[in-house]
Structures are given as C-alpha cells and as structure tokens.
KEZATI-878313 format. One record per atom (N, C-alpha, C): chain; residue number from 1; residue in one letter; atom name; x, y, z. Coordinates in Angstrom, 2 decimals, decimal comma, always signed. Example, Ala and Ser with C-alpha at 12.3 -4.5 7.8 and 13.67 -1.06 7.14 Angstrom:
BEGIN
+--------+-----+--------+-------+---------+---------+---------+
! chaine ! num ! residu ! atome !       x !       y !       z !
+--------+-----+--------+-------+---------+---------+---------+
!      A !   1 !      a !     N !  +13,19 !   -5,69 !   +7,80 !
!      A !   1 !      a !    CA !  +12,30 !   -4,50 !   +7,80 !
!      A !   1 !      a !     C !  +13,20 !   -3,30 !   +7,80 !
!      A !   2 !      s !     N !  +12,85 !   -2,25 !   +7,08 !
!      A !   2 !      s !    CA !  +13,67 !   -1,06 !   +7,14 !
!      A !   2 !      s !     C !  +12,90 !   +0,03 !   +7,87 !
+--------+-----+--------+-------+---------+---------+---------+
// end
This chain:
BEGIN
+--------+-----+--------+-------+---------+---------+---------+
! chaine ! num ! residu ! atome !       x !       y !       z !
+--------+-----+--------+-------+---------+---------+---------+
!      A !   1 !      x !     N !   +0,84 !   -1,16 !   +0,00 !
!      A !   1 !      x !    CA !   +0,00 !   +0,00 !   +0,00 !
!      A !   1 !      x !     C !   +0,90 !   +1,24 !   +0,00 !
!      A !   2 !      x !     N !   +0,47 !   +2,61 !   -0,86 !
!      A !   2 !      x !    CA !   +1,53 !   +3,64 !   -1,19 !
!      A !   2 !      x !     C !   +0,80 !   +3,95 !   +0,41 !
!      A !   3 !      x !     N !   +2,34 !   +4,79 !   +0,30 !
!      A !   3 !      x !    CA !   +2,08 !   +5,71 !   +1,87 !
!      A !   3 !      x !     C !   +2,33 !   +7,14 !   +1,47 !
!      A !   4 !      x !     N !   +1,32 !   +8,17 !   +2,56 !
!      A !   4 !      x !    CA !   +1,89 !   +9,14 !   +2,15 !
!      A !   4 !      x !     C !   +2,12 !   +9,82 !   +3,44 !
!      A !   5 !      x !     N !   +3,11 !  +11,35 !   +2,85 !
!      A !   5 !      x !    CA !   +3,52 !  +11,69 !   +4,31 !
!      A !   5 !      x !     C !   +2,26 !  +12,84 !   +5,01 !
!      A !   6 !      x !     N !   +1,73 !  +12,91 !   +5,99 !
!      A !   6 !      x !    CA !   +1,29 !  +13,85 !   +6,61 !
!      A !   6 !      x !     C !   +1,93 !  +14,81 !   +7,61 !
!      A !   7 !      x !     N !   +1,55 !  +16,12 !   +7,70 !
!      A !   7 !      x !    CA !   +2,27 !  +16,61 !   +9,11 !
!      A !   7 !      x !     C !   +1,36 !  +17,53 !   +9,84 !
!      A !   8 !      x !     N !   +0,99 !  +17,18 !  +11,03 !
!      A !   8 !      x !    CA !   +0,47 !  +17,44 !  +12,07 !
!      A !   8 !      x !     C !   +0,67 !  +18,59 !  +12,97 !
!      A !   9 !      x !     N !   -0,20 !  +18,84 !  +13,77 !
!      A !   9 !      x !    CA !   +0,19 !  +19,76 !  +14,48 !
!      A !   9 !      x !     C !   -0,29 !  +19,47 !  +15,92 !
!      A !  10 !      x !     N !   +0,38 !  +19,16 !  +17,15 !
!      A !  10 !      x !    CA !   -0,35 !  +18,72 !  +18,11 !
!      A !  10 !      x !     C !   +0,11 !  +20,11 !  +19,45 !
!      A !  11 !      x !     N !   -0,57 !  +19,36 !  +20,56 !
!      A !  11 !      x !    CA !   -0,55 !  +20,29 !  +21,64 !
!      A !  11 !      x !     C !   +0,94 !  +19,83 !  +22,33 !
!      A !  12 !      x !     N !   +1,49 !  +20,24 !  +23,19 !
!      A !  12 !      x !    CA !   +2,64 !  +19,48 !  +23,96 !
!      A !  12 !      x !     C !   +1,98 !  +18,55 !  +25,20 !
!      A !  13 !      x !     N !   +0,80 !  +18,64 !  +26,01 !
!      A !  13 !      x !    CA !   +0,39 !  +17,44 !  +26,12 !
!      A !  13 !      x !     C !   +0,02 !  +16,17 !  +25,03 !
!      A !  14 !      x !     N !   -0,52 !  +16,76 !  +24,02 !
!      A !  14 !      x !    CA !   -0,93 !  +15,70 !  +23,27 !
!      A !  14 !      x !     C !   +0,53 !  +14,94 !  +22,47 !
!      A !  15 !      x !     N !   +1,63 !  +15,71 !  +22,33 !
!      A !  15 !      x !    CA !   +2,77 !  +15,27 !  +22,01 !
!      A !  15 !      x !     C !   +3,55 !  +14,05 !  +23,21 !
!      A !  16 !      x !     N !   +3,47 !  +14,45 !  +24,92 !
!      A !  16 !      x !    CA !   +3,78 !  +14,23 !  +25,64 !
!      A !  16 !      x !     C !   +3,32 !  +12,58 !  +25,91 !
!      A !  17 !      x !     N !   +1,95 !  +12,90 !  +25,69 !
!      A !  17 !      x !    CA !   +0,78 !  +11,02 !  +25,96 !
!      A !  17 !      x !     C !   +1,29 !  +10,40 !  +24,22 !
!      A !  18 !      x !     N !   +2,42 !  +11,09 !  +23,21 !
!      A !  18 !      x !    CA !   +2,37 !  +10,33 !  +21,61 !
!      A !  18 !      x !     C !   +3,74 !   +9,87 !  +22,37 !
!      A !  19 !      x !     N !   +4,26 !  +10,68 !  +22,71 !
!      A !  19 !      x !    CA !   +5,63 !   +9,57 !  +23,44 !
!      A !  19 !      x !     C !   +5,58 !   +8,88 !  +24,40 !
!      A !  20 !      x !     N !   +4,33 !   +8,90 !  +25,28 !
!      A !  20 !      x !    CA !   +4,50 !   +8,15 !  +26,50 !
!      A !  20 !      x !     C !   +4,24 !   +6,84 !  +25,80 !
!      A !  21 !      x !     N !   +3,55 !   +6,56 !  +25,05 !
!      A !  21 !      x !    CA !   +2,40 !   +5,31 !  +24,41 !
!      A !  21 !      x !     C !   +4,01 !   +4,94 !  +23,34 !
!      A !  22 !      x !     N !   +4,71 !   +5,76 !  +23,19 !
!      A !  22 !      x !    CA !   +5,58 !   +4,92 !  +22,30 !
!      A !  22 !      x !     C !   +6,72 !   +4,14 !  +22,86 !
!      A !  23 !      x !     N !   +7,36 !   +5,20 !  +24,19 !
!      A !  23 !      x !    CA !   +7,71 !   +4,88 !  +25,42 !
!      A !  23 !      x !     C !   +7,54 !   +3,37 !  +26,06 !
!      A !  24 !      x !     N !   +6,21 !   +3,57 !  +25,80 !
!      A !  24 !      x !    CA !   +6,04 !   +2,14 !  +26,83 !
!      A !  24 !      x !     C !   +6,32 !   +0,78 !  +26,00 !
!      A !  25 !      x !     N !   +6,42 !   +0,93 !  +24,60 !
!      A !  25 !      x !    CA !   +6,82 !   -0,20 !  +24,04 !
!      A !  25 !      x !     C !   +5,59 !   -0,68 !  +23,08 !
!      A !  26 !      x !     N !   +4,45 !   -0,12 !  +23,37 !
!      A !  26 !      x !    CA !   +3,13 !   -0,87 !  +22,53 !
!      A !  26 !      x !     C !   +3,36 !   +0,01 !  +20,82 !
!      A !  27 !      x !     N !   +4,20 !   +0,76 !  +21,02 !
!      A !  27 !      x !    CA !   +4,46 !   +1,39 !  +19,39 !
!      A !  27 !      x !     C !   +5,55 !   +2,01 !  +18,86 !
!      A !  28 !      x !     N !   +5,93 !   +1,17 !  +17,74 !
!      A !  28 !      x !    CA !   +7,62 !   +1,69 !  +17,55 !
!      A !  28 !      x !     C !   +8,27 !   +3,30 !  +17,24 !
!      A !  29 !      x !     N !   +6,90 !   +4,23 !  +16,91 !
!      A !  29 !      x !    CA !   +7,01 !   +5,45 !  +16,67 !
!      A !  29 !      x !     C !   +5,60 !   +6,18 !  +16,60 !
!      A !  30 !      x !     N !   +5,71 !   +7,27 !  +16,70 !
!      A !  30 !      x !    CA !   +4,62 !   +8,50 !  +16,50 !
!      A !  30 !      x !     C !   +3,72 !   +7,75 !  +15,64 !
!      A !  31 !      x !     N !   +3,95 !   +7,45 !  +14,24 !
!      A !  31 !      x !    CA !   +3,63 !   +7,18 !  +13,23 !
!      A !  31 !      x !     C !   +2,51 !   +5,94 !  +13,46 !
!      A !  32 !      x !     N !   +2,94 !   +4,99 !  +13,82 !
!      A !  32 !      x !    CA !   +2,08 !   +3,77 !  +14,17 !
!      A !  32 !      x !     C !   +1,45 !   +3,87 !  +14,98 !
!      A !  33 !      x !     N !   +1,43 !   +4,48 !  +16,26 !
!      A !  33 !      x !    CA !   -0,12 !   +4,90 !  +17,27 !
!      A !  33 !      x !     C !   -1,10 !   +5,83 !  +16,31 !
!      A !  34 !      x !     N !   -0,57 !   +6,84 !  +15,82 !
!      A !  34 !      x !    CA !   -1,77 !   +7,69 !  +15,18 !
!      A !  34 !      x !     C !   -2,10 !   +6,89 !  +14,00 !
!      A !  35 !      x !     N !   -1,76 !   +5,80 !  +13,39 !
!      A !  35 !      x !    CA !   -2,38 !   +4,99 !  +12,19 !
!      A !  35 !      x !     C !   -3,41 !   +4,18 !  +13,45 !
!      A !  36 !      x !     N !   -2,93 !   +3,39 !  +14,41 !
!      A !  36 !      x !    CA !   -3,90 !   +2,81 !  +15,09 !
!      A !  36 !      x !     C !   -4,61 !   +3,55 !  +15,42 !
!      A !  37 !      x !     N !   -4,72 !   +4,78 !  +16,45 !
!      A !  37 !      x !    CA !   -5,77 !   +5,32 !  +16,48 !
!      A !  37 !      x !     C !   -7,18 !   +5,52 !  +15,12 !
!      A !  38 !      x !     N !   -6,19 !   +5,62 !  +13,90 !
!      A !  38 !      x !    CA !   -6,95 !   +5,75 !  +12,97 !
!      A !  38 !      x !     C !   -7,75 !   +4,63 !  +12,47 !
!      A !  39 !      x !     N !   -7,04 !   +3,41 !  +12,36 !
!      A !  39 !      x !    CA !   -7,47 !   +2,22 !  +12,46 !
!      A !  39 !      x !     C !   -9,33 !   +1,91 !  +13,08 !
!      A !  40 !      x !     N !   -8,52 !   +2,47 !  +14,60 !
!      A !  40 !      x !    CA !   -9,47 !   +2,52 !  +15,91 !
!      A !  40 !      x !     C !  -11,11 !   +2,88 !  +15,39 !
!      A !  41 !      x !     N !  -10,61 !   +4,17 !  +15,11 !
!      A !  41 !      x !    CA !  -11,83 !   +5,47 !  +14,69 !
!      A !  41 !      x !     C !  -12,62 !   +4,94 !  +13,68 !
!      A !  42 !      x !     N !  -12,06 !   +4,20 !  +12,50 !
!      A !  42 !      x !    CA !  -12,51 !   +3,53 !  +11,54 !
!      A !  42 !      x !     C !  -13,63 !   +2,49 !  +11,62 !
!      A !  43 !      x !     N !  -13,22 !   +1,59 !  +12,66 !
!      A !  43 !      x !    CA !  -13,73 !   +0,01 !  +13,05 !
!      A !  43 !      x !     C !  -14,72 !   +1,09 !  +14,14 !
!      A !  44 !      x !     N !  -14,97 !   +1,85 !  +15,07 !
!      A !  44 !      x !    CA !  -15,71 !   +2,65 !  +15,83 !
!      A !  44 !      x !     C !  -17,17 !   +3,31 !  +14,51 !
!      A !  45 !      x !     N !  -16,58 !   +3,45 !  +13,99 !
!      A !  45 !      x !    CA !  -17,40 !   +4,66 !  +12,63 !
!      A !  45 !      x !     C !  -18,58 !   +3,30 !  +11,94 !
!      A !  46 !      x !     N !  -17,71 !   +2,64 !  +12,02 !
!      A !  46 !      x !    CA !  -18,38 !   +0,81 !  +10,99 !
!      A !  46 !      x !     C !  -19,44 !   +0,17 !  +11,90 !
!      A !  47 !      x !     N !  -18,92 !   +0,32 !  +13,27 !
!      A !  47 !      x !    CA !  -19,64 !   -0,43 !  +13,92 !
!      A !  47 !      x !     C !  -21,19 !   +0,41 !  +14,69 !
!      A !  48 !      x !     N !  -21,00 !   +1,82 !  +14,44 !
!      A !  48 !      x !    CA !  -21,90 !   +3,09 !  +14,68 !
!      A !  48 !      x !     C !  -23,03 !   +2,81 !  +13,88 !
!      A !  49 !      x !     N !  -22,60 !   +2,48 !  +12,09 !
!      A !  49 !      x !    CA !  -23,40 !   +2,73 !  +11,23 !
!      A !  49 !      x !     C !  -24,03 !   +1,26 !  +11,15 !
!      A !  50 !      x !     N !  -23,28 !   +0,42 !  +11,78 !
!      A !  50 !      x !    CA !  -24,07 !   -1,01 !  +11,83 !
!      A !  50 !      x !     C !  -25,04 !   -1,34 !  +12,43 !
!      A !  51 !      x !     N !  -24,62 !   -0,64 !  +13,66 !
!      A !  51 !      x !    CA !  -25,45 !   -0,62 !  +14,90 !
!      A !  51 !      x !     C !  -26,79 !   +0,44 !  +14,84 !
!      A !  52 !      x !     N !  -26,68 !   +1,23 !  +13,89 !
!      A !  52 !      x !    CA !  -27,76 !   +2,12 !  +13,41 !
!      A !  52 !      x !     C !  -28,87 !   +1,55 !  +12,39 !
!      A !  53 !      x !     N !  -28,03 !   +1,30 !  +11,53 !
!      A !  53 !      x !    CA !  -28,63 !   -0,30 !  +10,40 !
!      A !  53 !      x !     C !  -29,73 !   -1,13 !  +11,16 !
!      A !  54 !      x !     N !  -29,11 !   -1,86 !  +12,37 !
!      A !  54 !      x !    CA !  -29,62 !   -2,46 !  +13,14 !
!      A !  54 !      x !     C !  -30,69 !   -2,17 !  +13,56 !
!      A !  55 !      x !     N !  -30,56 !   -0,80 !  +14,35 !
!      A !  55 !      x !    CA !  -32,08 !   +0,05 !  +15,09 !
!      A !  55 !      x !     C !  -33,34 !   +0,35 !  +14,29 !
!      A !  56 !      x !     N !  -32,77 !   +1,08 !  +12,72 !
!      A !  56 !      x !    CA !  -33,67 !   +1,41 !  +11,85 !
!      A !  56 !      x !     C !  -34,62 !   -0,24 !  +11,90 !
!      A !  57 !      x !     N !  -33,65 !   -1,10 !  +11,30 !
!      A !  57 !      x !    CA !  -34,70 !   -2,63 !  +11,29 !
!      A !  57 !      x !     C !  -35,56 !   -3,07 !  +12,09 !
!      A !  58 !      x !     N !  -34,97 !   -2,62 !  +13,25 !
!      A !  58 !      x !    CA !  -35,77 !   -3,11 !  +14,24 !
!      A !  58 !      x !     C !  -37,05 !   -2,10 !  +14,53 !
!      A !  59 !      x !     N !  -36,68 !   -1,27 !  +14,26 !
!      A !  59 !      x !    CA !  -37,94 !   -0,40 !  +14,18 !
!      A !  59 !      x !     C !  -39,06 !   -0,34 !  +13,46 !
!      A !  60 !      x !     N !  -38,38 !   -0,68 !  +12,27 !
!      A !  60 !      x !    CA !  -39,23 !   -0,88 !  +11,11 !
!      A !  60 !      x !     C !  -40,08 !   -2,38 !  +11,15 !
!      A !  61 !      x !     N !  -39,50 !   -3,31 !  +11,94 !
!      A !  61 !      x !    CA !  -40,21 !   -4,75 !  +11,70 !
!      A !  61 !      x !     C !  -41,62 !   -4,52 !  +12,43 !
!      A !  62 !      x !     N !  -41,57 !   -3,69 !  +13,89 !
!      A !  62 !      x !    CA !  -43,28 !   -3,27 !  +13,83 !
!      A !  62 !      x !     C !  -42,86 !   -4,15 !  +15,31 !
!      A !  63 !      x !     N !  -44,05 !   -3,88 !  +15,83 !
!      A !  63 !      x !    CA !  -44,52 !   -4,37 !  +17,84 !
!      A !  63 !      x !     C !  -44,47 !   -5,75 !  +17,54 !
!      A !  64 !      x !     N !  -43,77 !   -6,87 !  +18,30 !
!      A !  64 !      x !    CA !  -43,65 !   -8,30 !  +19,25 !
!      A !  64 !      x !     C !  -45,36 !   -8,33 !  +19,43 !
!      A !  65 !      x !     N !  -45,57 !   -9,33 !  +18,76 !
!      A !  65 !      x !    CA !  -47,03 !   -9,85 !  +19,99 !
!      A !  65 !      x !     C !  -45,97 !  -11,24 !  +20,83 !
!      A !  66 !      x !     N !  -44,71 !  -11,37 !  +21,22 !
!      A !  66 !      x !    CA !  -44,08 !  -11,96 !  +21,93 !
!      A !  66 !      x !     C !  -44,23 !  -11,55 !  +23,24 !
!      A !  67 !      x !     N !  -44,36 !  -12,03 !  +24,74 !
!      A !  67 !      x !    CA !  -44,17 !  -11,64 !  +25,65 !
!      A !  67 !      x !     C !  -42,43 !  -11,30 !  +26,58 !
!      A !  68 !      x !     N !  -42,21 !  -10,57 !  +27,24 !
!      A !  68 !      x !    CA !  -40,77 !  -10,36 !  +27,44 !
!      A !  68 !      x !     C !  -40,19 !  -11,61 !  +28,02 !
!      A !  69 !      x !     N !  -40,95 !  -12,59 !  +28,59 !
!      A !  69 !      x !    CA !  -40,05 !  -13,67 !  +28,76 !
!      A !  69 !      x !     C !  -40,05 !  -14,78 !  +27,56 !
!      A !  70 !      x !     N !  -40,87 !  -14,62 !  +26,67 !
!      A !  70 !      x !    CA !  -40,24 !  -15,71 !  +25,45 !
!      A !  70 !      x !     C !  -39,36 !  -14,95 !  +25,02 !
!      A !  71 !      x !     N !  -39,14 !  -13,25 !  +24,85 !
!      A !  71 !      x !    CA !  -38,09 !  -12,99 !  +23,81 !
!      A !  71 !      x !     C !  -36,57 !  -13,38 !  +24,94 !
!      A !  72 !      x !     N !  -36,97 !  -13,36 !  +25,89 !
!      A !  72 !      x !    CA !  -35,80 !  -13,47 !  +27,26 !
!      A !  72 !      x !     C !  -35,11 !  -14,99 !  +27,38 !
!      A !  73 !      x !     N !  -36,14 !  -15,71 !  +26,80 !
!      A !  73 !      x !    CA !  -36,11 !  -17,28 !  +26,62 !
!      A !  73 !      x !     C !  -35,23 !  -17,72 !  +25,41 !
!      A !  74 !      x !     N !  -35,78 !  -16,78 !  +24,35 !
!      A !  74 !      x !    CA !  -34,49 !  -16,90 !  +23,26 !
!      A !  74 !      x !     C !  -33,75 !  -16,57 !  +23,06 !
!      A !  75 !      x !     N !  -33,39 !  -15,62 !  +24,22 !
!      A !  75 !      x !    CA !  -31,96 !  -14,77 !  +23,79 !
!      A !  75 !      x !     C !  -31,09 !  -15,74 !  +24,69 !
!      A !  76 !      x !     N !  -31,86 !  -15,99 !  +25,70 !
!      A !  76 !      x !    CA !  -30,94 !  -17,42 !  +26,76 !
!      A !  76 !      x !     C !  -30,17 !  -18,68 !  +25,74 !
!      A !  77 !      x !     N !  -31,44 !  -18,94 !  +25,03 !
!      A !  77 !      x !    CA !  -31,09 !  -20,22 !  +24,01 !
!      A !  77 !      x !     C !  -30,29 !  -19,93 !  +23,17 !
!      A !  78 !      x !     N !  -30,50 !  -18,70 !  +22,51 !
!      A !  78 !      x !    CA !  -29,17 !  -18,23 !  +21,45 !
!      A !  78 !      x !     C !  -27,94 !  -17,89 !  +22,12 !
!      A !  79 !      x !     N !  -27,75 !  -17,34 !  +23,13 !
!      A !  79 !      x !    CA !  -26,38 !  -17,46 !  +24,07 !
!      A !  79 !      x !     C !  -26,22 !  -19,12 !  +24,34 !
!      A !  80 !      x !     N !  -26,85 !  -19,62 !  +25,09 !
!      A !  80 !      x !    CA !  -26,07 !  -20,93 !  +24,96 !
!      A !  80 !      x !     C !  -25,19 !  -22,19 !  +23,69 !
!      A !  81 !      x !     N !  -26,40 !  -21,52 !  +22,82 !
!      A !  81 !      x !    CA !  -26,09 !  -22,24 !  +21,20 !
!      A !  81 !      x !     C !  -24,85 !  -21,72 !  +21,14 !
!      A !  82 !      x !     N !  -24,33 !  -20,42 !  +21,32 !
!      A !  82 !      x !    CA !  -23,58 !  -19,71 !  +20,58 !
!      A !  82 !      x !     C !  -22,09 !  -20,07 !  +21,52 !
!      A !  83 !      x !     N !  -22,36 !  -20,26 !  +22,81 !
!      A !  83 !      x !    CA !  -21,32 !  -21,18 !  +24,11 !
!      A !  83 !      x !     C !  -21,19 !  -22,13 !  +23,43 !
!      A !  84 !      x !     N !  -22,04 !  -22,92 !  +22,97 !
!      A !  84 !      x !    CA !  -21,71 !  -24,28 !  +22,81 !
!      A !  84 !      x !     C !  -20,96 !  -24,42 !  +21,38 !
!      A !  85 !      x !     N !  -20,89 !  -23,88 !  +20,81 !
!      A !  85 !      x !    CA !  -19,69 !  -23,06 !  +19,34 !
!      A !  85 !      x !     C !  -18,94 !  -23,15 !  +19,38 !
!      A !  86 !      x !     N !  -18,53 !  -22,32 !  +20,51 !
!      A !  86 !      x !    CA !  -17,13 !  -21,56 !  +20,74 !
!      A !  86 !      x !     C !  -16,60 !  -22,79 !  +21,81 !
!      A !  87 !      x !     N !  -16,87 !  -23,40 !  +22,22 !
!      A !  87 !      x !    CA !  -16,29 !  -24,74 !  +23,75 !
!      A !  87 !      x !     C !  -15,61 !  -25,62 !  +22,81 !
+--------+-----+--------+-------+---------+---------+---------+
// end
C-alpha cells in the first residue's frame, strides 16, 4: 500500500501522551499509534453505522405480539447455542 507523508500539528500534552504510548513499548514510533488510532476510529465509525442499520430494522419490523419472557427465553437459548460453538 503507497504511503503518504502527513504533518500534524499537536498540543505538547498531546505530544507528551504520543511519546509516552511509544515509550512504553506498545508502538515503535509516533507514526504507528496515530495509524492505530486511525485504524481505531474507523472500526468505531463501521460499527456506529451497523449498529444504526440495526435500530432502523428493528424499528421498522413493527410491535412483538411476543411476551418479554419468550423474547428473554431466546436470547438465553441463542447465548447458549452460541457457548456451545465456541467450547
């Protein structure tokens, strides 16, 4: 993947927490925390609009004539199915 260069402008705290985080060993430079962060923001943004996706549907499918303990009953059963997957 081409790379390109950017240049920034930060605060001297915000410079201060880009070296502490590189400091500590979880990132070999400036460069690779602010791609993860970006990374971060990305998979955050995806999972916003999914999770919105989600609400609209559910909104739209219209009122349960289910009572709250059958829907409580299947969410039990689909968690266990979903244990018994992953074991």
């Amino acid at each position: 993947m081409a790379m390109v260069r950017k240049t920034i402008t930060v605060t001297e705290k915000m410079d201060a927490w880009i070296k502490s985080r590189v400091e500590s060993g979880d990132y070999g430079n400036d460069s690779e925390y602010i791609r993860d962060l970006m990374r971060r923001d990305e998979d955050l943004r995806r999972a916003e609009s999914e999770l919105r996706e989600m609400i609209i549907a559910a909104e739209n499918s219209g009122t349960s004539t289910r009572t709250f303990d059958e829907i409580w009953a299947e969410g039990v059963q689909r968690a266990e199915a979903k244990m018994k997957k992953t074991a």
